[in-house]
C-alpha positions in Angstrom: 11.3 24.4 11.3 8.4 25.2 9.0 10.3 23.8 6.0 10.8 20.6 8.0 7.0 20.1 8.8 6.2 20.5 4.8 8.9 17.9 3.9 7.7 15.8 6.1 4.5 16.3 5.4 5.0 15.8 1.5 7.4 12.7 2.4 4.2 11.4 4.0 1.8 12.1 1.6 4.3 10.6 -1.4 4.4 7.4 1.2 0.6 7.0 1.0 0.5 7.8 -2.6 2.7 5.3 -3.8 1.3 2.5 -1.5 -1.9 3.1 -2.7 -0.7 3.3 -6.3 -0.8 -0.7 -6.6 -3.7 -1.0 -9.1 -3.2 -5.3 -9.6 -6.4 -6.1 -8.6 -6.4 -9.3 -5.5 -7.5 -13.0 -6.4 -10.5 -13.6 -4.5 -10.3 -17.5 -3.9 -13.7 -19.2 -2.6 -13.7 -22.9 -1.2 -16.8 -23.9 0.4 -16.2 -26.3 3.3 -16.8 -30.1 3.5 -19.5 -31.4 5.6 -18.1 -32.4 9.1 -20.3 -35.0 9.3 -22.7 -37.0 7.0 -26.3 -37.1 6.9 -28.1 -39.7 8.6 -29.7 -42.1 6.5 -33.5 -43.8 7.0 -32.5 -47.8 7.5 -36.2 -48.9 7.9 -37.6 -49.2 11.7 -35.7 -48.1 15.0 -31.9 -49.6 15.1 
């Protein structure tokens, strides 16, 4: 039973190894948003 903890255990610890193990780094991809409306524009006196 012991013998089956550890290999279990080391299974485990190989699994967490090797999915860490990815060393590409991510492509961090910024897109500021568009206005949702426009800004109101002085026409002269009250319309």
């Amino acid at each position: 039973m012991a013998k089956f903890i550890m290999l279990l255990a080391l299974a485990g610890t190989f699994g967490t190894l090797s999915a860490c193990a990815n060393n590409e780094p991510e492509e961090v991809v910024i897109i500021e948003p568009e206005p949702i409306s426009t800004e109101p524009t002085y026409t002269g006196k009250y319309k």
